[in-house]
C-alpha positions in Angstrom: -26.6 -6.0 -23.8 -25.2 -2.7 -23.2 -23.9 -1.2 -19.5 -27.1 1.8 -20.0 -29.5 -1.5 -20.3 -27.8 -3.5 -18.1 -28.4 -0.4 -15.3 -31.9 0.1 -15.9 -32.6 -4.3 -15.8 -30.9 -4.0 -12.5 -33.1 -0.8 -11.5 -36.3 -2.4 -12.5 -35.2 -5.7 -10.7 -34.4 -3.7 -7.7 -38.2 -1.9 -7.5 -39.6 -6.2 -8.1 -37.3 -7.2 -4.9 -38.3 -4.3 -2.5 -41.6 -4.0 -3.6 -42.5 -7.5 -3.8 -40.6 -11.2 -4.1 -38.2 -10.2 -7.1 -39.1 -9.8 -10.9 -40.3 -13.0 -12.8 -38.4 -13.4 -16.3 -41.5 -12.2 -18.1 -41.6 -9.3 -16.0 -37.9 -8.2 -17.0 -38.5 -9.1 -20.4 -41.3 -6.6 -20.8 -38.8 -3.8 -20.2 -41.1 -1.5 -18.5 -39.0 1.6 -16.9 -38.6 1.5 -13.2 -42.1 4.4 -12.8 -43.9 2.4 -15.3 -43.5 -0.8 -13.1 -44.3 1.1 -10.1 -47.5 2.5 -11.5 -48.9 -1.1 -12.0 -47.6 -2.7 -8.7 -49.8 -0.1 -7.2 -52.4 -0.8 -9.5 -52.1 -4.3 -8.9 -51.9 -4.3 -5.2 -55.1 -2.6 -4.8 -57.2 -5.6 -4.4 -57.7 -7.6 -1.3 -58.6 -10.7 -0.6 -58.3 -12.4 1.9 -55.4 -15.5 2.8 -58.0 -18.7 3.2 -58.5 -22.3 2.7 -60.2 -25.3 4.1 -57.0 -26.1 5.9 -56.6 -23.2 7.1 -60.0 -22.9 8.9 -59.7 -24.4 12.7 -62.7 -23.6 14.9 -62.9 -23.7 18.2 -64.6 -21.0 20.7 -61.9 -18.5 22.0 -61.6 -18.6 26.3 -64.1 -16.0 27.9 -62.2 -14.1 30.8 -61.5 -17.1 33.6 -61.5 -16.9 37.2 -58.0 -17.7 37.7 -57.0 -14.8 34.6 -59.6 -11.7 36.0 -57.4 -12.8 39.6 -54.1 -12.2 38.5 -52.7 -8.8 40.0 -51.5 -6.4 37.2 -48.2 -5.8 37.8 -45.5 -2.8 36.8 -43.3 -3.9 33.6 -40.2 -1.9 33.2 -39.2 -4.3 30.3 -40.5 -6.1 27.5 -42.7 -9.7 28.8 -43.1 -11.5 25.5 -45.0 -15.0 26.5 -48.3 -15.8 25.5 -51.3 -15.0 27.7 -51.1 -19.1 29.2 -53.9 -18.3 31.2 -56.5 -17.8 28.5 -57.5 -21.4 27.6 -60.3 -22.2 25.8 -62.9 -25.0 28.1 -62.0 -27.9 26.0 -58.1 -27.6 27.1 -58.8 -27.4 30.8 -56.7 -29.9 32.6 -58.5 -33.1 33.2 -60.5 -32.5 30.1 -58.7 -34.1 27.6 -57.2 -37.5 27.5 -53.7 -37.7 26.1 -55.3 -38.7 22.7 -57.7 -36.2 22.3 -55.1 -33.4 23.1 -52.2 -34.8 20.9 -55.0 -34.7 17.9 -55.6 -31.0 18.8 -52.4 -30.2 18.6 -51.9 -32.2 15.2 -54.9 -30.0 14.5 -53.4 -26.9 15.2 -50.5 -27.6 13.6 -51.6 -28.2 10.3 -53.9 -25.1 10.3 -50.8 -22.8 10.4 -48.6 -25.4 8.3 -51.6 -24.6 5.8 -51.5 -20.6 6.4 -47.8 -20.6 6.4 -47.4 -22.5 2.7 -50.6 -20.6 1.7 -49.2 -17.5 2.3 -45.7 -18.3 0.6 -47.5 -19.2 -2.7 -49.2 -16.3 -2.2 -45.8 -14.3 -2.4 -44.5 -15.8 -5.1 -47.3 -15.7 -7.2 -49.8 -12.9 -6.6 -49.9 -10.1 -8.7 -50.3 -7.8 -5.9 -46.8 -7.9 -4.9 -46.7 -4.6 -3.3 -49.7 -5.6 -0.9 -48.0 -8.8 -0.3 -44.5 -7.0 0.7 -46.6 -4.8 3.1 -48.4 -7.8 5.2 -44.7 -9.0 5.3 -43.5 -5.7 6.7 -46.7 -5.6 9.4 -46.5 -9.2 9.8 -43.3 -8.9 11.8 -43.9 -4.9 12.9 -47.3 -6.2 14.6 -45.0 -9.2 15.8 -47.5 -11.6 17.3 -47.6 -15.6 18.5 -50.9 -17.1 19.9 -51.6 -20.8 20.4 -55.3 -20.3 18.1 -54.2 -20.7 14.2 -57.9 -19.0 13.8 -57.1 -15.5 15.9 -53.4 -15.6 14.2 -55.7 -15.6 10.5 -58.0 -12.7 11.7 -54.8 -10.7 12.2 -53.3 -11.7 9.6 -56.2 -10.6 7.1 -56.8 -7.5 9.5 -53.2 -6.5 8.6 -53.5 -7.9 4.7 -56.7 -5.5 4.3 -55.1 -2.2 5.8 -51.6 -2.9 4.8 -51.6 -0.1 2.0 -53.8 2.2 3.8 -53.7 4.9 6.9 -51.5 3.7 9.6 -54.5 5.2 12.2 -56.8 2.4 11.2 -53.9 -0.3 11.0 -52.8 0.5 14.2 -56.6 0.6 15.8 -57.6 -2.7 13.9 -54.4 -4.7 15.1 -54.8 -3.1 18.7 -58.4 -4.7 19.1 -57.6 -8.0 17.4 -58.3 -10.8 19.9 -54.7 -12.4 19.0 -52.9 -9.2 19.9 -55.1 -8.7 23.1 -54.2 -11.9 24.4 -50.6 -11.9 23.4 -49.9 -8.9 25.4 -52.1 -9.7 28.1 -54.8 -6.5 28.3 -57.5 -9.6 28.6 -55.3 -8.7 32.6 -55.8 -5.2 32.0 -58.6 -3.5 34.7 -59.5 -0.9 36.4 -57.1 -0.3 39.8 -55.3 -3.7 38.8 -53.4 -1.9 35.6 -51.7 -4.9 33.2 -49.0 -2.5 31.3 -47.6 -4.7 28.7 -49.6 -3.8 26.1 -49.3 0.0 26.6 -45.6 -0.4 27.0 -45.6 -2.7 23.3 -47.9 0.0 21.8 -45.7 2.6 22.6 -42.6 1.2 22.4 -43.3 -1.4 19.2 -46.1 -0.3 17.6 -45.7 3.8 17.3 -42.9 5.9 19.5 -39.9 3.7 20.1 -37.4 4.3 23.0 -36.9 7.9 24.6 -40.2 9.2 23.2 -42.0 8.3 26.3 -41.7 8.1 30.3 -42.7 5.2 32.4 -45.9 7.5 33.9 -47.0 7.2 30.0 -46.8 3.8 30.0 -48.9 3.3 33.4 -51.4 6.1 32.0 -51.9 4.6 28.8 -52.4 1.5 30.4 -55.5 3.1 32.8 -56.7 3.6 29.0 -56.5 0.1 27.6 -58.3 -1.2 31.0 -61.6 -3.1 29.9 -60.0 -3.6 25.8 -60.7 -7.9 25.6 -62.3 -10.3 23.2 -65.5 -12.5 23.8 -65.8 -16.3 22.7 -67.0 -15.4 18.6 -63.5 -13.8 18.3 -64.5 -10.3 18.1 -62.9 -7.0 20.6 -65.7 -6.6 23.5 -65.1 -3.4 25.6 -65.7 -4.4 29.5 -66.9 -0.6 30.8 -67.4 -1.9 34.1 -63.9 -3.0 33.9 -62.4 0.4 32.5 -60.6 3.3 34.6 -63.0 6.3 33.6 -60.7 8.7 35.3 -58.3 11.6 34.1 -55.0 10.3 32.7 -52.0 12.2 31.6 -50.3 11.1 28.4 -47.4 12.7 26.9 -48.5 15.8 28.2 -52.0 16.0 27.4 -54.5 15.3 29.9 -58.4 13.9 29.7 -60.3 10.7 30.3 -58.9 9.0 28.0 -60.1 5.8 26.3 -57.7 3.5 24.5 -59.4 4.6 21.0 -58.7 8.4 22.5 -54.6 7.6 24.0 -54.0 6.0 20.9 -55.2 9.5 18.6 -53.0 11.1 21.0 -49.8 9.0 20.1 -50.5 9.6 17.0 -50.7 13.5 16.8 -46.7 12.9 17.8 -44.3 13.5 14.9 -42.3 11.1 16.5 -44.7 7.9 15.6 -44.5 9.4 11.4 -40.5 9.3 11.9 -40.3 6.2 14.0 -42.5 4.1 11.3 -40.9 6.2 8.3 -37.4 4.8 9.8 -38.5 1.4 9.9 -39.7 1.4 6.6 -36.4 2.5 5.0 -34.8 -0.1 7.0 -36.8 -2.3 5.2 -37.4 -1.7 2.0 -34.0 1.2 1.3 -31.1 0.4 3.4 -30.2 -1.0 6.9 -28.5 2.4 7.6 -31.6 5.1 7.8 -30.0 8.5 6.1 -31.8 11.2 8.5 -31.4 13.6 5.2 -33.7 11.1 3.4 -36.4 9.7 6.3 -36.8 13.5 7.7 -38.6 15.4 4.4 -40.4 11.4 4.0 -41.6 11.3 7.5 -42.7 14.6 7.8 -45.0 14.7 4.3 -45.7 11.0 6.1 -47.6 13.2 9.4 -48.9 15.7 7.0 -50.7 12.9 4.7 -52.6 11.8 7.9 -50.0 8.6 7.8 -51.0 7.3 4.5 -49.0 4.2 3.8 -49.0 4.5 0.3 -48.5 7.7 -0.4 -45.3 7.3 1.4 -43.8 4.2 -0.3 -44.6 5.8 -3.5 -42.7 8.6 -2.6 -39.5 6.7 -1.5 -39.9 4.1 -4.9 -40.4 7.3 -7.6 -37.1 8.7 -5.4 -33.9 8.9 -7.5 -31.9 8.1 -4.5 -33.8 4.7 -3.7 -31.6 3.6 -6.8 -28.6 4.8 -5.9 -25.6 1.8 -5.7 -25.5 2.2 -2.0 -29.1 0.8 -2.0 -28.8 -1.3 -4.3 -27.9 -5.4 -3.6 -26.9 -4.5 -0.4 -29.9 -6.1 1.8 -29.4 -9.7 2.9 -32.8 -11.9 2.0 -34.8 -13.0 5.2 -35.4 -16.9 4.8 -39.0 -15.8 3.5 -37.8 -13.5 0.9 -35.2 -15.9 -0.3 -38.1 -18.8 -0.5 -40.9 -16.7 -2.0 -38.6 -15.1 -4.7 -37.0 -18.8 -5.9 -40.6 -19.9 -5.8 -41.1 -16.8 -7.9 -38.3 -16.8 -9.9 -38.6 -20.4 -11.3 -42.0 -21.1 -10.6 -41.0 -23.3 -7.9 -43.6 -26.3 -6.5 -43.3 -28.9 -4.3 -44.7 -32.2 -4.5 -44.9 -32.5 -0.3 -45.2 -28.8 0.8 -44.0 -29.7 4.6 -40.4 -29.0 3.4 -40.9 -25.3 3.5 -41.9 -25.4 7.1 -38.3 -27.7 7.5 -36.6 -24.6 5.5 -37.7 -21.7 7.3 -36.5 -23.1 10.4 -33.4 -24.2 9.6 -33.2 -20.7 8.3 -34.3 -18.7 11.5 -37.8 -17.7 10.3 -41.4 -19.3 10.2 -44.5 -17.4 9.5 -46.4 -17.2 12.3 -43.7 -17.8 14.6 -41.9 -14.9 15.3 -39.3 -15.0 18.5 -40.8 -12.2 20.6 -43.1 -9.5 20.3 -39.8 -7.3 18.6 -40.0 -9.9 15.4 -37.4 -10.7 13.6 -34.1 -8.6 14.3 -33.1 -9.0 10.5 -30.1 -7.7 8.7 -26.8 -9.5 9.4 -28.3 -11.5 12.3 -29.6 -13.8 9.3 -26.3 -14.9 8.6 -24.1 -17.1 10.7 -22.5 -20.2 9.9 -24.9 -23.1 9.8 -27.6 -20.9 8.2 -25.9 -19.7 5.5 -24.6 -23.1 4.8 -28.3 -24.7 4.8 -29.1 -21.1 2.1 -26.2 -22.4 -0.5 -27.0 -25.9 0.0 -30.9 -24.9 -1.0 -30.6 -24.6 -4.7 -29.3 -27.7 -4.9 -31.9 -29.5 -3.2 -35.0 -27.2 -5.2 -33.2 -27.9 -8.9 -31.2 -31.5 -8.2 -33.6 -33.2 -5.9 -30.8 -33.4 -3.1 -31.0 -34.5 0.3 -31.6 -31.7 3.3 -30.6 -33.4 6.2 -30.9 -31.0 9.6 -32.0 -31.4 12.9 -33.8 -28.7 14.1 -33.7 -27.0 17.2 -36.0 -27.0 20.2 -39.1 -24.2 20.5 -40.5 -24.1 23.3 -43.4 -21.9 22.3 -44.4 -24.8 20.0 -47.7 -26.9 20.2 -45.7 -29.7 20.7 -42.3 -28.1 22.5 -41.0 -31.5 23.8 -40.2 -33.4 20.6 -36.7 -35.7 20.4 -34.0 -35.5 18.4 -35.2 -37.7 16.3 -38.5 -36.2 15.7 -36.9 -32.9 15.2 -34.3 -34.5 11.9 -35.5 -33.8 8.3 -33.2 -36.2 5.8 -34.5 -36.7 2.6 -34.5 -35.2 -0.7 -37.3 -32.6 -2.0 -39.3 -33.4 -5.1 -39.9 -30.0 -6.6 -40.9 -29.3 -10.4 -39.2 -26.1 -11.6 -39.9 -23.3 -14.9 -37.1 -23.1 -16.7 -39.1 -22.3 -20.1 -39.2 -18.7 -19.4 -35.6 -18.3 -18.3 -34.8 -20.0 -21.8 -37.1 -17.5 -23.7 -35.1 -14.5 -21.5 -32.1 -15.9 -23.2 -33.4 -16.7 -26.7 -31.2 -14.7 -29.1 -28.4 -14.9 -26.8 -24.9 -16.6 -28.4 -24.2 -19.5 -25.8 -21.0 -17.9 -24.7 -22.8 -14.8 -22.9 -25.4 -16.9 -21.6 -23.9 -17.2 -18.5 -23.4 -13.6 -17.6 -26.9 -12.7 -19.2 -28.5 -15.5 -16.8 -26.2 -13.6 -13.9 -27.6 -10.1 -14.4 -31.3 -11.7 -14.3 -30.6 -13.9 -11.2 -28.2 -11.4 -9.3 -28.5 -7.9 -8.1 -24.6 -7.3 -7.4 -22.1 -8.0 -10.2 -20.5 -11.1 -10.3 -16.9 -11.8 -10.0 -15.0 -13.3 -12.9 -13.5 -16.6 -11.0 -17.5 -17.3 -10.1 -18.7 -16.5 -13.6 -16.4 -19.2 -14.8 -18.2 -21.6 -12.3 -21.2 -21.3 -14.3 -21.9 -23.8 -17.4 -23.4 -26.3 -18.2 -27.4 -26.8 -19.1 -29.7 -24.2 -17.9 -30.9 -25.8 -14.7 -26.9 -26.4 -14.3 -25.9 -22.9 -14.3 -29.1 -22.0 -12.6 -28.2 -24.0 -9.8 -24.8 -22.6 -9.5 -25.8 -18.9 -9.5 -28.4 -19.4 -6.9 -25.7 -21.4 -4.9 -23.5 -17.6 -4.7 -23.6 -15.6 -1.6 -24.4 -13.1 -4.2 -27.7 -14.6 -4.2 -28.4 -14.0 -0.6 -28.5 -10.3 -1.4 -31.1 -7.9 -2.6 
């Protein structure tokens, strides 16, 4: 294999890992050029459907406004309040309601609902032709950062993100801003006229759109006036509460009217400073950690002009010859998803007990469905430390050898069950997994033994690999499978 091939395999393998879950063998074989390849990930992400499954489908009517909620004063937030809206409980979890039994088998319930989404979804990564679409639900997935109690609220956002993921960012931000998980999250079900609840106009702004500096605290209370009377009812759906709504003139960022939340949120939006803000964050994502200003300026502003159109602007920064420049190039550390979704990709990874990849995530730092706080996941380096990135080498093994995990995980208390021992918490016991090594064999067909190893490294690597490691790697094909995946190389994209 020449150094000019060699180059464009690692260009085309780069588009498959930022643009999706990584390149399958059969993909790489094909040889398409890096625009080619683009061309039909757009083509191929254009279809929705949407994530579902009979375990996935919990039912259970969502709380109506209570007493005790609709009496809670609306007080000023000057930083970010991330916990769940505790006061919104649906009738059937009022206290005195439920015996011990009953709630223990809702919660069992619940649980296995987003166990189901979560798995669901990580097939869906790995296997999906509509990579693209699936990168892009990853990206708003933690952007829209949300955690609700109600696996059946956390699906509707999820397939209200899945559906406008590729489209204008005006109607993703709209749709996600009246979704009944999001409402309740940041606590506008609080939100009323005279008894302002801010945290969801400071998210919005903050999260969502501007970011720091490109707002003042009286936009934050003003915008708020304009959420007042934004809730749900009990089928799940947004209900505006007009007697509950603040009618009156408001002032945000400089432009005055009676605003409704559908009207303050247009007016975000007419700021340059929400294209550049969400034009930074995806570069951080799907380019480099460090944003280059001379880059994310000439993107965001065609971004503004394009009326935000999501794909229009990742097909600008794919078809860019800088997006495959070295410096981008292998130099993104893998979330615990991304690593996941791409072996499953890679090798056609399945699991005889799918539970495990609940046990992996969190061992790794991050569980669909579960992000930390309404910022998501921080990303970058902060997915490396010592005990993680021990549990990441140690993976490979336990995927392609059947080996033991053994961890004990740590304590959430924003889980269904928050109060589980030690015990409880302990995974220790090998995985049974069934990998396809058939076409990683045909990838290599042709290929004298001796360069077999270095072929299989250019496939399974996006940096080169050292010499002293290369010479780690023989054996049979699920051997020095195994031992590449098992690199810190590996852990980069």
């Amino acid at each position: 294999m020449t150094t000019t091939t060699t180059t464009t395999q690692r260009q085309l393998q780069h588009l498959y890992w930022r643009a999706g879950f990584g390149p399958t063998p059969g993909q790489v074989a094909a040889g398409l050029s890096p625009k080619l390849a683009l061309r039909q990930l757009l083509r191929d992400s254009q279809p929705y459907a949407p994530l579902d499954g009979p375990a996935m489908r919990y039912a259970e009517a969502l709380p109506t406004p209570s007493a005790e909620m609709m009496a809670a004063q609306g007080r000023p937030q000057t930083a970010m309040v991330t916990t769940t809206d505790r006061t919104a409980r649906p009738a059937s979890m009022a206290p005195g309601k439920m015996t011990a039994e009953q709630r223990k088998k809702q919660n069992q319930d619940i649980r296995s609902a987003f166990y189901a989404m979560n798995t669901g979804w990580l097939t869906r990564m790995a296997t999906s032709p509509a990579q693209l679409r699936e990168k892009l639900t990853f990206f708003w997935h933690g952007h829209f950062a949300c955690r609700v109690r109600r696996p059946d609220a956390a699906l509707q956002l999820h397939n209200t993100i899945r559906r406008l993921a590729l489209g204008k960012f005006p109607d993703l931000l709209l749709a996600v801003s009246r979704e009944p998980a999001m409402l309740q999250f940041l606590n506008n079900q609080q939100n009323r006229k005279q008894h302002p609840n801010e945290n969801f106009a400071r998210e919005v702004m903050e999260l969502f759109t501007l970011g720091r500096g490109h707002y003042s605290e009286t936009d934050v209370k003003e915008a708020a006036r304009a959420f007042t009377g934004w809730g749900y009812n009990a089928q799940g759906q947004f209900a505006f509460r007009e007697r509950q709504h603040d009618d009156g003139a408001k002032t945000l960022l400089g432009r005055t009217g009676n605003f409704t939340g559908e009207q303050a949120l247009a007016v975000i939006l007419a700021q340059p400073a929400c294209a550049e803000f969400i034009t930074t964050k995806l570069y951080r994502f799907f380019v480099n950690d460090t944003p280059d200003p001379a880059r994310v300026q000439p993107l965001a502003q065609a971004f503004f002009r394009s009326g935000y159109d999501i794909s229009d602007l990742l097909e600008r920064m794919f078809s860019a010859d800088w997006f495959y420049e070295a410096a981008n190039v292998g130099t993104r550390i893998k979330s615990p998803v991304e690593l996941l979704a791409g072996i499953k990709r890679t090798l056609g990874l399945q699991l005889a007990n799918e539970r495990p990849l609940i046990v992996f995530q969190k061992a790794l730092g991050q569980t669909l469905f579960e992000p930390p706080n309404v910022a998501g996941w921080p990303g970058g380096r902060s997915w490396i430390d010592s005990s993680s990135l021990l549990y990441r080498l140690q993976l490979p093994s336990v995927l392609l050898r059947n080996a033991e995990f053994n961890v004990a995980l740590k304590q959430d208390e924003n889980d269904v069950a928050p109060n589980l021992s030690r015990a409880e918490r302990t995974f220790a016991q090998p995985v049974k997994t069934t990998v396809q090594l058939a076409p990683l064999q045909q990838l290599l067909a042709g290929t004298p033994a001796a360069r077999q190893p270095q072929q299989l490294s250019e496939f399974l690597l996006q940096v080169p690999i050292r010499p002293e490691n290369l010479a780690l790697v023989r054996g049979e094909l699920r051997d020095m499978t195994t031992a590449l995946l098992s690199l810190p190389e590996y852990q980069l994209m």
